[in-house]
C-alpha positions in Angstrom: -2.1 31.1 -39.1 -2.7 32.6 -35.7 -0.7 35.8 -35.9 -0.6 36.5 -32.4 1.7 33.2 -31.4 4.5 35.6 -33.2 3.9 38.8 -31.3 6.3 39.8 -28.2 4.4 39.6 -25.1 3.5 42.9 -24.0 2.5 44.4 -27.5 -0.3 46.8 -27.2 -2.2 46.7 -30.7 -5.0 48.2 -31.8 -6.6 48.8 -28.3 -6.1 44.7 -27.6 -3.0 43.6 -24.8 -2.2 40.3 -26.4 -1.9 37.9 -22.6 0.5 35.6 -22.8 -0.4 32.2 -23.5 -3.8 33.8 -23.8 -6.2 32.3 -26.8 -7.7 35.1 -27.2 -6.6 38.8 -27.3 -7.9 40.9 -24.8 -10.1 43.6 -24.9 -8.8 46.6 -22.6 -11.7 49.3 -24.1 -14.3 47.3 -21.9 -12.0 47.8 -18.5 -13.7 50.0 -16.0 -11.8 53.5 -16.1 -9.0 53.8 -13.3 -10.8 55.8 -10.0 -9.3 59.3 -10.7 -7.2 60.0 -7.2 -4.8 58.5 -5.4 -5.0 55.3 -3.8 -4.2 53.9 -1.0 -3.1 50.5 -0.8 -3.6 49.7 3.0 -7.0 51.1 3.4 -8.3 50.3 -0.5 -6.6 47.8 -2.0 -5.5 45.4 0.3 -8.7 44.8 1.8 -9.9 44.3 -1.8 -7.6 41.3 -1.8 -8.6 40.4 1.7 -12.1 40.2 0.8 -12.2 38.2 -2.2 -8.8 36.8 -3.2 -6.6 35.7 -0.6 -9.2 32.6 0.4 -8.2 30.8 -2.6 -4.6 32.8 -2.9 -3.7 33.0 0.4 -1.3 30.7 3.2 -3.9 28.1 3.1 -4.5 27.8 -0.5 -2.6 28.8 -3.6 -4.9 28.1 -6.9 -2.9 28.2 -10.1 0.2 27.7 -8.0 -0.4 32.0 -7.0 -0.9 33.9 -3.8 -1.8 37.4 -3.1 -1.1 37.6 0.9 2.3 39.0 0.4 4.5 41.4 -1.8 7.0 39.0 -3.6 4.6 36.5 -4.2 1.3 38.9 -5.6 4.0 40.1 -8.5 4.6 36.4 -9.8 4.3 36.2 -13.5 1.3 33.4 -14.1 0.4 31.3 -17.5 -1.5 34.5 -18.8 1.5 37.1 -18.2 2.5 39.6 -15.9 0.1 39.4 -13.0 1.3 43.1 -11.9 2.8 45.5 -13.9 3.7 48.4 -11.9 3.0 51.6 -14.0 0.5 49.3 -16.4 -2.7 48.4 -15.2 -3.9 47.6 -19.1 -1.3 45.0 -19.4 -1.7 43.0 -16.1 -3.5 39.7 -16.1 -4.6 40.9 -12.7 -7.2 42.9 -14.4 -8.1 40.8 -17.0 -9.1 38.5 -14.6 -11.0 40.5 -12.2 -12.4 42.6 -15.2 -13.7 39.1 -16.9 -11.9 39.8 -19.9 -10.1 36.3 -20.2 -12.1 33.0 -21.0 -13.1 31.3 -18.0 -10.9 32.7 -15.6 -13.2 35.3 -14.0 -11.4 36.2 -10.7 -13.3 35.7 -8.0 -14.8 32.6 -10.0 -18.8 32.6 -10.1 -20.2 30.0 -7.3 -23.7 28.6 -7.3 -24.3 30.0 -3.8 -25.8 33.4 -3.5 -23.3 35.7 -1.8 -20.4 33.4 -1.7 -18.4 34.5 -4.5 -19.1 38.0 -6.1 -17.7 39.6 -9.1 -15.8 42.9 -7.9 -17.9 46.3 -8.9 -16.4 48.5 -11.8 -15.2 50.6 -8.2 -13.1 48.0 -7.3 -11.6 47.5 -10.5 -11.0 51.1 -10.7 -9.2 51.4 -7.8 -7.4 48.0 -8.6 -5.9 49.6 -11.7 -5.5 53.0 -10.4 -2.8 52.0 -7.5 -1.5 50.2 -10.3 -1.2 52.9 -12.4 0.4 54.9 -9.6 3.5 52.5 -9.5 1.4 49.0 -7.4 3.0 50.3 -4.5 3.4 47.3 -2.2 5.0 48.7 1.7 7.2 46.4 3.0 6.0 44.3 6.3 3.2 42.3 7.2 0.0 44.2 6.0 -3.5 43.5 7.8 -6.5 45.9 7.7 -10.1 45.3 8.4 -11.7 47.1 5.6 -14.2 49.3 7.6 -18.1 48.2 7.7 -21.0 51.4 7.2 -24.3 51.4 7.7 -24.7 53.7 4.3 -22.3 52.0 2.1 -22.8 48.2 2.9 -25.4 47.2 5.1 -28.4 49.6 4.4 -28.3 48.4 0.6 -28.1 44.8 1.5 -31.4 45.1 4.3 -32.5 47.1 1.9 -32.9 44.5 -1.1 -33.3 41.2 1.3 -35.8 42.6 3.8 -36.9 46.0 2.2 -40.4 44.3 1.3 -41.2 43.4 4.4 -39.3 45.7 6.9 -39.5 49.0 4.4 -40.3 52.6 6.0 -44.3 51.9 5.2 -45.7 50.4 8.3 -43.1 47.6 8.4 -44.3 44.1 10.0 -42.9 44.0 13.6 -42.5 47.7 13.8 -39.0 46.9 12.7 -38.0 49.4 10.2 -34.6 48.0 8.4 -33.8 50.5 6.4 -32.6 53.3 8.5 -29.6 53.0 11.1 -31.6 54.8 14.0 -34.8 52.4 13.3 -31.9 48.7 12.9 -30.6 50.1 16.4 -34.1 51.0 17.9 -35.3 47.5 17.0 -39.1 46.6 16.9 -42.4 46.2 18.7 -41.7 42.8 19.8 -38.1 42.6 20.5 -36.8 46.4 21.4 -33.0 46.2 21.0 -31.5 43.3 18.6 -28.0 45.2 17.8 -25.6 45.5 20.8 -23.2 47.0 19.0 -19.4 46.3 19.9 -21.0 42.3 20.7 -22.7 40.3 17.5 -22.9 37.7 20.2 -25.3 39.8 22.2 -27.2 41.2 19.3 -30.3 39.1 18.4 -29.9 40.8 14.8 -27.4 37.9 13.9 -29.8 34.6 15.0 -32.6 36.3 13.0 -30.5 36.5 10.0 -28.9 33.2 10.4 -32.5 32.0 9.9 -32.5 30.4 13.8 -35.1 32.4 15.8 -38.2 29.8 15.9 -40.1 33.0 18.0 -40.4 34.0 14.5 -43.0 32.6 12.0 -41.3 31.3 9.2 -37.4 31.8 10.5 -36.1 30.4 7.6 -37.7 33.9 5.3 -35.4 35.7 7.4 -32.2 33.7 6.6 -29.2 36.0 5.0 -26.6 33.9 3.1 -23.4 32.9 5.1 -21.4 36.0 3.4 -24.0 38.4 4.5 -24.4 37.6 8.0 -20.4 37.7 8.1 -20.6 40.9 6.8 -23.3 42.4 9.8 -20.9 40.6 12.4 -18.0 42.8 11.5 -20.2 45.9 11.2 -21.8 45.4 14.6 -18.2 44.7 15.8 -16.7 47.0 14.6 -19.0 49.8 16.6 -22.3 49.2 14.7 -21.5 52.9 12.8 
């Protein structure tokens, strides 16, 4: 007899939230620790959403029947319990998902294309159930941020592992150096300038990438997936910082 068909939802035993409809009990000991300050939603956790949930939860497209876009309908109880529980990040199926914990419901799912869909980082999760934590406070209003773009925090490490071999500190081919934001705005031997920022349109940066400059040998080495170059357009737009 499974035991757990007879437990209230919401019953926190033995370090396991039982999710509703759930077959399994969940484990809430392997959740990333909450981040340990206060969060904002605006700048932290909305673009978190905006990111990597509201593509498939969003105006256009509601998976599972849920959408994350706006306040009334993010808090929607789903099949596996309360998505949100304000005050409770252990108990909301929010975190399970995001967190991997329930069978086959990884949230965002896997995808067989590199940088398409990625898992969130134990950060994100932290600061997921953190704001949680602090009472999931939602303002009321349309909310739309662009979550800000660094050199340091998200486009160093990325050049760093895609063209680091090639383009590292130690006599890099080209001249092009891509792992400091002086030597990406300097450019290289054969090029000069190839970040205009303010203009991805005007910044030669983005056709390399997109694996489109035939004055290069072998264009296609150079080719970042669809996510990634997405990601440089918004930092080069956004002042190239």
């Amino acid at each position: 007899m499974n035991a757990s068909r007879f437990l209230a939802p919401g019953l926190l035993l033995t370090g396991l939230w039982l999710a509703v409809d759930a077959a399994e009990p969940v484990d809430v000991s392997k959740l990333p620790l909450p981040v340990a300050r206060p969060v904002d939603f605006v700048k932290e956790v909305y673009p978190i959403f905006k990111e990597s949930c509201i593509s498939c939860h969003g105006p256009e497209k509601q998976k599972g029947k849920y959408r994350m876009d706006t306040k009334e309908a993010a808090f929607k109880d789903t099949d596996y319990g309360p998505t949100i529980v304000p005050g409770k990040s252990e108990q909301s199926s929010l975190i399970h998902m995001v967190a991997n914990l329930i069978d086959e419901m990884l949230m965002p799912p896997p995808s067989d294309k590199p940088g398409q869909s990625e898992p969130l980082t134990a950060e994100q999760i932290g600061i997921l159930r953190a704001w949680i934590d602090q009472g999931a406070k939602w303002p009321d209003g349309p909310v739309d941020v662009e979550k800000p773009v660094t050199f340091a925090a998200d486009i160093q490490p990325m050049l760093a592992a895609s063209c680091g071999s090639c383009h590292g500190a130690d006599a890099p081919q080209g001249g092009f150096n891509a792992l400091s934001l002086a030597a990406v705005l300097k450019g290289g031997e054969n090029y000069g300038s190839i970040v205009t920022p303010g203009d991805p349109k005007k910044s030669s940066l983005i056709t390399i990438i997109q694996g489109q400059d035939e004055d290069l040998p072998q264009p296609e080495k150079h080719k970042l997936s669809p996510k990634q170059v997405e990601l440089v357009k918004r930092w080069i737009s956004q002042g190239a910082k």
